[in-house]
C-alpha positions in Angstrom: -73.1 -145.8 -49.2 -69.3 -146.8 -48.5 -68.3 -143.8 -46.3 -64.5 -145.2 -44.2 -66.5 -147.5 -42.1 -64.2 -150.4 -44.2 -64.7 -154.1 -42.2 -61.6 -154.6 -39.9 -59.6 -157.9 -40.3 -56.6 -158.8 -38.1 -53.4 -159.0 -38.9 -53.2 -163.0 -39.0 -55.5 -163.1 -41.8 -53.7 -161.4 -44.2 -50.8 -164.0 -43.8 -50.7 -167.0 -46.2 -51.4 -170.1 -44.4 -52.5 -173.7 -45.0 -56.5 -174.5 -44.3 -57.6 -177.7 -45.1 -54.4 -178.8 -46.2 -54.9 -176.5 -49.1 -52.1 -173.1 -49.3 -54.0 -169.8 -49.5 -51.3 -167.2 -50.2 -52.0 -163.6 -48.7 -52.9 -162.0 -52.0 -55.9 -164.5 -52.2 -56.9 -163.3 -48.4 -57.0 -159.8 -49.7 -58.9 -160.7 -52.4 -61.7 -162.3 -50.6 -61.4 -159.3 -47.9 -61.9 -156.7 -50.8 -65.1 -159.1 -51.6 -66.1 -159.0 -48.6 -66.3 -155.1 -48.4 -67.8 -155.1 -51.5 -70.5 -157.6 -49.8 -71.1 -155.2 -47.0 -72.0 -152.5 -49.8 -74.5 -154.8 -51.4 -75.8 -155.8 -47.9 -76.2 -151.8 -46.7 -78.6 -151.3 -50.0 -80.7 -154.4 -49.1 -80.9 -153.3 -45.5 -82.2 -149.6 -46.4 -84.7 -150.6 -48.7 -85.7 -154.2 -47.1 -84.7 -155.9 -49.5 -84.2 -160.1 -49.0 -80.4 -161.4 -50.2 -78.7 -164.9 -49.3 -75.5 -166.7 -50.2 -75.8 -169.7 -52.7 -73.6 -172.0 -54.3 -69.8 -172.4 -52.7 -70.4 -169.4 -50.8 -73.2 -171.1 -49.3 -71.1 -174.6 -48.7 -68.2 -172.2 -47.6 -70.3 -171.4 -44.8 -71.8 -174.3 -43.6 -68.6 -176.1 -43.7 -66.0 -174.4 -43.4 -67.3 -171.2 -41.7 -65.8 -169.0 -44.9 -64.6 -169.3 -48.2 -64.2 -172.7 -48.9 -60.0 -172.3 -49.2 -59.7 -173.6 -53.1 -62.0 -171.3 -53.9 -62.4 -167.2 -54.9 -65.3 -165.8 -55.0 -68.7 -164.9 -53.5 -72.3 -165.9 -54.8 -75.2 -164.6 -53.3 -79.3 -164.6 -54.6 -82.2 -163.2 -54.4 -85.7 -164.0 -55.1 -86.4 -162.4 -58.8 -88.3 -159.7 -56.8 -86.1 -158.6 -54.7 -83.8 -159.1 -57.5 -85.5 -156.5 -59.6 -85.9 -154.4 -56.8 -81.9 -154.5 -56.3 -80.9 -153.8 -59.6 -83.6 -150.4 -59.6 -81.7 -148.8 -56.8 -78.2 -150.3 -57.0 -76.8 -148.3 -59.7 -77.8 -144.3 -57.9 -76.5 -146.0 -54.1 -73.6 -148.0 -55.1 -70.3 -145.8 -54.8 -69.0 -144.3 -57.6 -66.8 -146.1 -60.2 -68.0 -149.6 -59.1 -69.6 -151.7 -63.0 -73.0 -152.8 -63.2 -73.6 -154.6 -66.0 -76.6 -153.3 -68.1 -77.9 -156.6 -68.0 -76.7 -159.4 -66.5 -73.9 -161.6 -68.2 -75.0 -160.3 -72.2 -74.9 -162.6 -74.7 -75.5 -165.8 -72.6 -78.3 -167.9 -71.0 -76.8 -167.6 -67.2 -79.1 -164.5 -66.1 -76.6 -163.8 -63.7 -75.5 -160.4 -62.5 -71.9 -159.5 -61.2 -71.4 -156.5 -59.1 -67.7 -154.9 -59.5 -66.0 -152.3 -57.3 -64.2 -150.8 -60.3 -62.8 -151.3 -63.7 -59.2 -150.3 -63.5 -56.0 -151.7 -61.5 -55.9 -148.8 -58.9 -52.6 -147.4 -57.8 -54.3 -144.5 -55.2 -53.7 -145.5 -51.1 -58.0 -144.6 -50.5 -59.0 -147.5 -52.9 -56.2 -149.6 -51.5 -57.1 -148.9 -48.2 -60.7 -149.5 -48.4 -60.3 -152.7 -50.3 -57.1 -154.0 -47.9 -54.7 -153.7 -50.5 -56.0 -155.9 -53.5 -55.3 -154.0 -56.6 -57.2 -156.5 -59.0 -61.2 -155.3 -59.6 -63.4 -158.1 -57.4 -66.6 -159.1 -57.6 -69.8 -160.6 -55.9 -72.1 -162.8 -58.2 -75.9 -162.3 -57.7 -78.1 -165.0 -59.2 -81.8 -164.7 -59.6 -83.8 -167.2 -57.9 -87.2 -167.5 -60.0 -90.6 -169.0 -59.1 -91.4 -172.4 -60.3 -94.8 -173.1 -62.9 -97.9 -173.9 -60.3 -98.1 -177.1 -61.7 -96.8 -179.6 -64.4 -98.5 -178.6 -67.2 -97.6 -174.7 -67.1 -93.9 -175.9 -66.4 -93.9 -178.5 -70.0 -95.4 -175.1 -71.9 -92.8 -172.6 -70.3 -89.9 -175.2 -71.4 -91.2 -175.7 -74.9 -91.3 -171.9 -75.1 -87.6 -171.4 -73.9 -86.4 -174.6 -76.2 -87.2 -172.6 -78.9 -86.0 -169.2 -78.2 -82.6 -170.9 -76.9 -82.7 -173.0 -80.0 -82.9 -170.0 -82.5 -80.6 -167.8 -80.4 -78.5 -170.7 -80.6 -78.8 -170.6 -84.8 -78.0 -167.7 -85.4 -74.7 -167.5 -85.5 -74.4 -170.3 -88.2 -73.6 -169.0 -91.4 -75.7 -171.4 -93.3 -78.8 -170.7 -91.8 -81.4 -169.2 -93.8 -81.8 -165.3 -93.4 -86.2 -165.6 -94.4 -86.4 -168.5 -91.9 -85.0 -166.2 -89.2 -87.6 -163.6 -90.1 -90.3 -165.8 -90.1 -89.3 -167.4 -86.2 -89.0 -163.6 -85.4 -92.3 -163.2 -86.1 -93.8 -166.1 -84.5 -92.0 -165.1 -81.5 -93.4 -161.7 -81.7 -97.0 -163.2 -82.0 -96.4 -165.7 -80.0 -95.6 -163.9 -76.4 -96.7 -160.4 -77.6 -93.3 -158.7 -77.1 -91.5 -156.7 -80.3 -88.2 -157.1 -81.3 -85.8 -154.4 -82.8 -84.0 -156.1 -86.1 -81.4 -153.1 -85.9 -79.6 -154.4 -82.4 -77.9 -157.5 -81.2 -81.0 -160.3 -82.2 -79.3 -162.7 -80.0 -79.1 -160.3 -76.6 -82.7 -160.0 -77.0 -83.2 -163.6 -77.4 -81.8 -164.2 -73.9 -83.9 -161.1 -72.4 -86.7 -163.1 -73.8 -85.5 -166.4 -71.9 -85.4 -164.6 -69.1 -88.7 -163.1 -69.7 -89.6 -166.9 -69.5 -88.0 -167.9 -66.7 -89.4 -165.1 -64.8 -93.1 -165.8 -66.6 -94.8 -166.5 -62.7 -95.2 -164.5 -59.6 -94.7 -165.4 -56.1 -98.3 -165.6 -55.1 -99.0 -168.7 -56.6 -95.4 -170.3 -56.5 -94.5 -173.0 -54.0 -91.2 -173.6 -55.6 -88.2 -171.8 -56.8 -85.0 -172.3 -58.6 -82.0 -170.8 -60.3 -84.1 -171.2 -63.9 -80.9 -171.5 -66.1 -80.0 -174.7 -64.2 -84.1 -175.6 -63.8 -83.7 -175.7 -67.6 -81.0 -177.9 -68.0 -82.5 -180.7 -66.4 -80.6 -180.4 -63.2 -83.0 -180.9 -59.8 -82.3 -177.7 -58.2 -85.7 -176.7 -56.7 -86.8 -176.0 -53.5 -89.7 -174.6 -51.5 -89.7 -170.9 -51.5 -90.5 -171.0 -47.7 -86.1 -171.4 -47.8 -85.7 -168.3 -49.1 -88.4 -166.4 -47.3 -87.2 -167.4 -44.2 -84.0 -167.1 -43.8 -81.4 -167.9 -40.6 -77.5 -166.5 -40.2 -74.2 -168.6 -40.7 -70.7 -167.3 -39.6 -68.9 -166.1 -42.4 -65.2 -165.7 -41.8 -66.7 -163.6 -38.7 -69.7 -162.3 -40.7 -73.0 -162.9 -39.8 -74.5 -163.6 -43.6 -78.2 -164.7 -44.3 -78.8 -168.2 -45.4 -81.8 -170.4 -46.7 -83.5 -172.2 -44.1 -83.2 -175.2 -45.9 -79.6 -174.7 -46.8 -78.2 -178.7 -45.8 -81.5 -179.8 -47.9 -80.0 -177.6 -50.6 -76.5 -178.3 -50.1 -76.9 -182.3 -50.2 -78.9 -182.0 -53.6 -76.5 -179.6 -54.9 -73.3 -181.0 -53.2 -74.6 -184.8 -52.0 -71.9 -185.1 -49.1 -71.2 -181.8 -48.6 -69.3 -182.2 -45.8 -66.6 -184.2 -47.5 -63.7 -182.2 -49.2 -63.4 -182.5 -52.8 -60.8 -180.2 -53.7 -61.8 -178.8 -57.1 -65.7 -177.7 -58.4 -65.2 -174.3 -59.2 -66.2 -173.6 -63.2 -63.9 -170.3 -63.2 -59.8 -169.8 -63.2 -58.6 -170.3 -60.0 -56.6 -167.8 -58.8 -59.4 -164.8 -59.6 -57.0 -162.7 -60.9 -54.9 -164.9 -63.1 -56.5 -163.3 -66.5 -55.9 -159.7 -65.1 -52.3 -160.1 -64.6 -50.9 -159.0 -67.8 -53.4 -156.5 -68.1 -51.9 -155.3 -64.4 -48.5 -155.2 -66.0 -49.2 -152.4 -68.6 -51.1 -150.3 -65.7 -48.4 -150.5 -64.1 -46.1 -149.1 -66.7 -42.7 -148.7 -65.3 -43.7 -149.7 -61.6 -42.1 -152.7 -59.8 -44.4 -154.9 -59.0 -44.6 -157.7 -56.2 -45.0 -160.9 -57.8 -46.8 -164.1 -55.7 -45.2 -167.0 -56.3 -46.4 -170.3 -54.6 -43.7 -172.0 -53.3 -42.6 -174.6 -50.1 -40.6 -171.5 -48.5 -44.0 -169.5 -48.5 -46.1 -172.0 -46.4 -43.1 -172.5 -43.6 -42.4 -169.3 -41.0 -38.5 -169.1 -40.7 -38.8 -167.2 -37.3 -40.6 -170.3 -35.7 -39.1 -173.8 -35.2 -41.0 -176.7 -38.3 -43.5 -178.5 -36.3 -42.8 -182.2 -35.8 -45.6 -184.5 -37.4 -47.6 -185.0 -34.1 -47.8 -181.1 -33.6 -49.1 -180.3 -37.1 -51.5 -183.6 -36.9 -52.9 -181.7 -33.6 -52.9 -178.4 -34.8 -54.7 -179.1 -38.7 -57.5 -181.4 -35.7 -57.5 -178.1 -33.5 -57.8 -175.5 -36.6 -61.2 -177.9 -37.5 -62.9 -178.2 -34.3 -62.4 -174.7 -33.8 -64.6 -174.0 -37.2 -66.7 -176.8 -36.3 -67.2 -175.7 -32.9 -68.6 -172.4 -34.2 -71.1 -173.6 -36.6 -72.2 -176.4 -33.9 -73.5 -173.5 -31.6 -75.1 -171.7 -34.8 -77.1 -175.1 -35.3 -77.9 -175.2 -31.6 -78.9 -171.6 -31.3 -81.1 -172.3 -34.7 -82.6 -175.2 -32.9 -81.1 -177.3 -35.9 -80.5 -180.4 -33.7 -79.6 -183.0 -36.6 -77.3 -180.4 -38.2 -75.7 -179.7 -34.8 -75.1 -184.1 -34.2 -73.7 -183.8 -38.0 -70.9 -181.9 -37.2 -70.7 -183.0 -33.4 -70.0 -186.5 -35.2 -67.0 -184.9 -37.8 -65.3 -183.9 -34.6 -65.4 -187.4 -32.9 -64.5 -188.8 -36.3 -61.4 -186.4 -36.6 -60.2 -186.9 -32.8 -60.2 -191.1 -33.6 -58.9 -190.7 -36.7 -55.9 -188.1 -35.9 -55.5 -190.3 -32.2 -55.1 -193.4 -34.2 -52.3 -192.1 -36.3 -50.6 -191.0 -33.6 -51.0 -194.0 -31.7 -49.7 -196.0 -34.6 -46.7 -194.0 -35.9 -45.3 -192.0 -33.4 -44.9 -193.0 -29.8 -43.4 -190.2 -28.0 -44.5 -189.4 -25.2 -46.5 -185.8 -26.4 -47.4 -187.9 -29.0 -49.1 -190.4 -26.2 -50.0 -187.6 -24.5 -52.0 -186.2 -27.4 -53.7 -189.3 -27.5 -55.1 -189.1 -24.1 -56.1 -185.5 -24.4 -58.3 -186.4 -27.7 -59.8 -190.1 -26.0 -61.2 -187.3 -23.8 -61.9 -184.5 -26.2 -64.0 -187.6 -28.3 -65.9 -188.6 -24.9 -67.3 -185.2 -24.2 -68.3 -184.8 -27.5 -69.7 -188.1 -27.5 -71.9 -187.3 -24.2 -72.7 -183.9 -26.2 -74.2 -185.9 -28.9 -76.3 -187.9 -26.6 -77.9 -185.1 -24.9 -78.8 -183.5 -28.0 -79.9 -187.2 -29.2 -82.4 -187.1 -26.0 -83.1 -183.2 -26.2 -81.5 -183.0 -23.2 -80.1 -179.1 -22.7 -76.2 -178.6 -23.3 -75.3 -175.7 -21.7 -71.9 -174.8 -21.1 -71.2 -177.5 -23.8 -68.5 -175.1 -25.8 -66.2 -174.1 -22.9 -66.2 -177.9 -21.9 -64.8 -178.5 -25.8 -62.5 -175.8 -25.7 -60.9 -176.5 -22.2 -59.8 -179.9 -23.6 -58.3 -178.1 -26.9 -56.5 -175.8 -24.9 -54.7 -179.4 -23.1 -53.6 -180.2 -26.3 -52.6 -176.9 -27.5 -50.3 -176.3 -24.6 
C-alpha cells in the first residue's frame, strides 16, 4: 500500500517538449506522472486480491497509438468488468493510503456511474507528498468506469431500457418546479412495486434514482452474458458493445514505459469508438484541458502568502536557448524519428502478441511517414543533408517495406527492430 517504492521517470520527461506537434509543458508531465503513481496504487490492490482492470477510452487510444498519453490530453481512464468492479470498490477504501477521496458512490447526482479515485483533497505544500507524486501539487485522478453485461437477448435488453427510460425520465422531473408533488408519490410507488426495492422520501430522491439506474444497468450476471458495455453510453444509443471474451482476456501495451493491461479486442474497440484511430484529431476530450485549470484559484488561497511559479505557454518555452534552433530538415527528421521510435515499440508488442494485421498497420504509418517527410525534403530544401536525409529514409521505407512482406507471408522477422533502428541512427547522426 504506497510504501517509497514511487515509479522512477528520467530527467528528460519532466521537460516540456513538443510531441505530435502538440506543446506539453512540464507541469502537464508531472501531472500525468503523479497519475501514474496513483495508477500503480490501483494496480497493487487488483494484483493482491486478483482482481481484472484495463484502460479504456483515450487512455486506451493513448496506448495503442501513441505509446502514452495521447499529448492533448490529461487524464487516465481505466474499467473493470462490474464484478471486479464491486470487488474494487469493497477493498479500496481500508488499502488505499491514507488521505486519498473515494467517492461514496460514483459521480452522485448523475447518470455516468463512473468512479474517480483521488490521491488527496488539498493542494499539498509537504516535500513527502511532493516527492511521491514528482512535484504536482494539484490533487489527480484516475477514472474507473464499470463495464456491465449485456441482456442475453433482444427482448430482456427492450424491457431493461423501458425500465431505465422511466427512472431517468422521473429523476429527470424532478427538479421542475411545476411538476406535481402526488404524481411523484404515485411513480414512487410504482417504482417501489415495480423492481421490489424501497426508497427513503427523507434523502436526496434523485441520488437514489440513479442508484436505481445502475441497479438496471447492472440487472445481469456474467454467466449468461456474451456482451458487455459501458451501460450509460449502451443507453444512449451509442454502439459501444463488445464480446466479453475482450475483457476476460486481456494482453499488455506500453504505456509511457508501463506495461498496462488492455482488451484483446482493443483496435475492434478503438475503430468503433475512434473509426481511424490512428489519425490525429487534436481535440475529443469532454473535460477542461489543462486538468488543473479549475484548481488554480483555489491553489492561490492555499498558498496564502507563498510565491508561486506560474506556467505560462509561450514560443520561448518550446525552444532550448543552450542548443542551436534546428533548421527545417533537422526538425522534419527528428518529429519522423520521435514517431518511428513510438511506432517501433508498439510494432514488436503486436508481433510478440501475434497481432500480425495490427503490426502491418503500423509497419505501413512508418513507410507512409518516411515518403511523406522524404518528399518534402526533396521538394523544398535541397541541401545536401537535406539529400542526404532523403537517401537514408528511401532505405529506412525499403526495409520496412520487406518487413511488411514477410509478415504479409508469415514469414519470421527476426532481428527486424535493430535493422529499423540502425537506419534511424544514419539519420540521427
Amino acid at each position: 500500500m504506497g510504501g517509497e517504492n514511487y515509479m522512477q521517470f528520467p530527467d528528460s520527461f519532466f521537460e516540456d517538449e513538443v510531441r505530435d506537434g502538440f506543446y506539453v509543458p512540464a507541469i502537464i508531465k508531472r501531472c500525468w506522472a503523479a497519475q501514474m503513481e496513483l495508477l500503480g496504487e490501483i494496480a497493487a490492490i487488483c494484483k493482491r486480491h486478483h482482481i481484472r482492470w484495463f484502460v479504456m477510452w483515450g487512455t486506451l487510444l493513448g496506448a495503442g497509438r501513441h505509446g502514452g498519453f495521447i499529448p492533448w490530453d490529461d487524464d487516465l481512464d481505466i474499467a473493470m468488468l462490474r464484478d471486479d468492479y464491486n470487488r474494487f470498490m469493497s477493498v479500496a477504501r481500508q488499502e488505499l493510503p491514507e488521505g486519498y477521496r473515494i467517492p461514496e458512490h460514483g459521480n452522485k447526482g448523475t447518470a455516468n456511474m463512473v468512479t474517480a479515485i483521488w490521491n488527496g483533497t488539498k493542494f499539498p505544500f509537504k516535500g513527502g507528498f511532493l516527492d511521491k507524486f514528482h512535484g504536482c501539487f494539484f490533487p489527480q485522478g484516475v477514472d474507473i468506469f464499470p463495464f456491465d453485461y449485456a441482456a442475453p437477448d433482444p427482448e430482456d435488453e427492450k424491457l431493461q431500457k423501458e425500465l431505465l427510460s422511466v427512472v431517468f425520465d422521473f429523476a429527470a422531473s424532478i427538479d421542475r418546479k411545476d411538476e406535481d408533488a402526488d404524481k411523484i408519490k404515485a411513480v414512487i410507488t410504482s417504482l417501489e412495486e415495480a423492481l421490489h426495492i424501497t426508497i427513503d422520501k427523507s434523502t436526496s430522491l434523485k441520488d437514489q434514482l440513479y442508484l436505481v439506474m445502475e441497479h438496471l444497468f447492472s440487472m445481469y450476471t456474467a454467466e449468461e452474458a456474451t456482451e458487455a458495455m459501458y451501460a450509460p453510453d449502451w443507453f444512449s444509443g451509442k454502439p459501444f458493445k463488445w464480446p466479453v471474451r475482450y475483457f476476460r482476456e486481456l494482453l499488455t501495451l506500453s504505456f509511457e514505459g508501463m506495461e498496462v493491461p488492455a482488451p484483446s479486442g482493443y483496435d475492434d474497440i478503438l475503430r468503433v469508438r475512434y473509426g481511424n484511430y490512428m489519425k490525429r484529431c487534436y481535440t475529443g476530450a469532454c473535460h477542461d484541458y489543462p486538468c488543473y485549470r479549475q484548481m488554480e484559484s483555489e491553489l492561490d488561497k492555499a498558498a496564502a502568502d507563498r510565491l508561486l511559479l506560474r506556467y505560462h505557454i509561450s514560443r520561448p518555452d518550446i525552444k532550448r536557448q543552450a542548443n542551436p534552433v534546428p533548421s527545417v530538415p533537422e526538425k522534419l527528421a527528428g518529429s519522423f524519428l520521435h514517431l518511428t521510435e513510438r511506432l517501433h515499440r508498439q510494432i514488436d508488442t503486436a508481433i510478440s502478441s501475434k497481432d500480425t494485421e495490427r503490426a502491418k498497420t503500423l509497419l505501413e504509418l512508418c513507410q507512409e511517414s518516411a515518403i511523406h517527410v522524404g518528399t518534402l525534403l526533396e521538394k523544398k530544401w535541397d541541401a545536401e543533408h537535406g539529400l542526404r536525409t532523403v537517401g537514408l529514409l528511401e532505405k529506412y521505407w525499403e526495409l520496412a517495406y520487406q518487413i511488411y512482406e514477410s509478415l504479409a507471408q508469415e514469414e519470421p522477422v527476426a532481428g527486424y527492430s535493430d535493422a529499423l533502428g540502425t537506419v534511424q541512427d544514419e539519420i540521427r547522426s
